[in-house]
C-alpha atoms as one frame of an Amber mdcrd trajectory, in Angstrom:
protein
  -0.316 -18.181   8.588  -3.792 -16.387   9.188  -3.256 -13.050   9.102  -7.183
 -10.749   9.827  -8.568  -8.675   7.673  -9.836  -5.283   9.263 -11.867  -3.524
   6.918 -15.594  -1.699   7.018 -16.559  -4.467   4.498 -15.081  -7.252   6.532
 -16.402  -5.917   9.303 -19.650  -5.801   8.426 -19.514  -9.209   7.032 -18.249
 -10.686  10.182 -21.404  -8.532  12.212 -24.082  -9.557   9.778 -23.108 -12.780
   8.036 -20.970 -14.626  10.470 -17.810 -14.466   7.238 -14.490 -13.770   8.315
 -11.663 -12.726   6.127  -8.069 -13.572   6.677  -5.054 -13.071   4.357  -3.324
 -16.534   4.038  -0.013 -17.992   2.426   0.130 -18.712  -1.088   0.463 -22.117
  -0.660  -2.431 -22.591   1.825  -5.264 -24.960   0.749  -8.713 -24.721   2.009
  -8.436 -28.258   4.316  -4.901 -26.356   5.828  -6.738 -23.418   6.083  -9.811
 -25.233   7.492  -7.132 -26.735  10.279  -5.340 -23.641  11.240  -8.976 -21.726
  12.272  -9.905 -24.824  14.212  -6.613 -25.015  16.057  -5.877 -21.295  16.301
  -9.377 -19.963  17.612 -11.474 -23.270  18.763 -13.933 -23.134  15.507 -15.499
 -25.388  13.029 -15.626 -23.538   9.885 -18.753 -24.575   7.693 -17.543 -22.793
   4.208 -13.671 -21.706   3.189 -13.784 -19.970  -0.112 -10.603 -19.013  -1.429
  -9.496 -16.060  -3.892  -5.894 -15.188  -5.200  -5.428 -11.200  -5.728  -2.482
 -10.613  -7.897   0.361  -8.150  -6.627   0.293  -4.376  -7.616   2.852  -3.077
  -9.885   4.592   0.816  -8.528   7.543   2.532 -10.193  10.156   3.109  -8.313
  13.287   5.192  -8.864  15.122   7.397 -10.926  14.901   5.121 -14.089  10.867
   4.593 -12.835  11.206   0.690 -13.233   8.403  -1.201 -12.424   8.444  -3.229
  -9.263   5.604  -6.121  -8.661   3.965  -6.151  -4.943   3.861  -9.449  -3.534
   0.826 -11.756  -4.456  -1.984 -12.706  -1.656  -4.372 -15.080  -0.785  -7.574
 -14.666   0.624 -10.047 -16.801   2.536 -13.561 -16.009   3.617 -14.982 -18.045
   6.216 -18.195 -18.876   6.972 -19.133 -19.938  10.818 -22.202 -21.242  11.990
 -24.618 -19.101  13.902 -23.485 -20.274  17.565 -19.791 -19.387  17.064 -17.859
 -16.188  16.391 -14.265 -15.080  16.553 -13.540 -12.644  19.078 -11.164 -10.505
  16.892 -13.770  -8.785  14.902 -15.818  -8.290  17.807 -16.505  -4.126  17.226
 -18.721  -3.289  19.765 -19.117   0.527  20.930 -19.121   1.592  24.132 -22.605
   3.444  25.379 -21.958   6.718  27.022 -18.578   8.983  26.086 -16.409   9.956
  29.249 -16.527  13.935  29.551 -13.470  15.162  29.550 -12.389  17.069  32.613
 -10.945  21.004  31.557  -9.499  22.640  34.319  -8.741  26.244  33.735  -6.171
  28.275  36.552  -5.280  32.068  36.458
């Protein structure tokens, strides 16, 4: 399961570094994780670092009991320079449209 990231700080990384951040399963090592990019978008990975964020506690209800968020995995992945994944491509379009304003009496 890669899941993309979509942040200003993973954007940026993916615009100026070539490092693209994907939430993975728990279970996911970096080889599986190394497979899944190459099959999913047609890329050979050159780095796949790995880092475990633990799950946010919140109170919930009348008795405010605490309630753990699920745990995540996270892998940044490095690319060479020749190949990029589409997904994070963010580029603006030149020129706005003018919006037409009609006015009747």
């Amino acid at each position: 399961m890669l899941k993309p990231i979509f942040t200003e700080k993973t954007l940026g990384l993916a615009k100026t570094q070539n490092q693209y951040t994907f939430a993975v399963g728990a279970a996911e090592t970096k080889n599986t994780i190394k497979l899944a990019l190459i099959e999913a978008f047609g890329v050979n990975p050159m780095n796949v670092k790995v880092s475990n964020l633990a799950g946010k506690a919140k109170r919930r209800g009348k008795g405010r009991t605490l309630i753990w968020g699920s745990d995540l995995k996270k892998a940044i992945v490095k690319l060479p320079e020749k190949e990029k994944i589409d997904l994070f491509d963010t580029e603006e379009k030149k020129g706005k449209k003018a919006k037409k304003t009609e006015t009747t009496k």
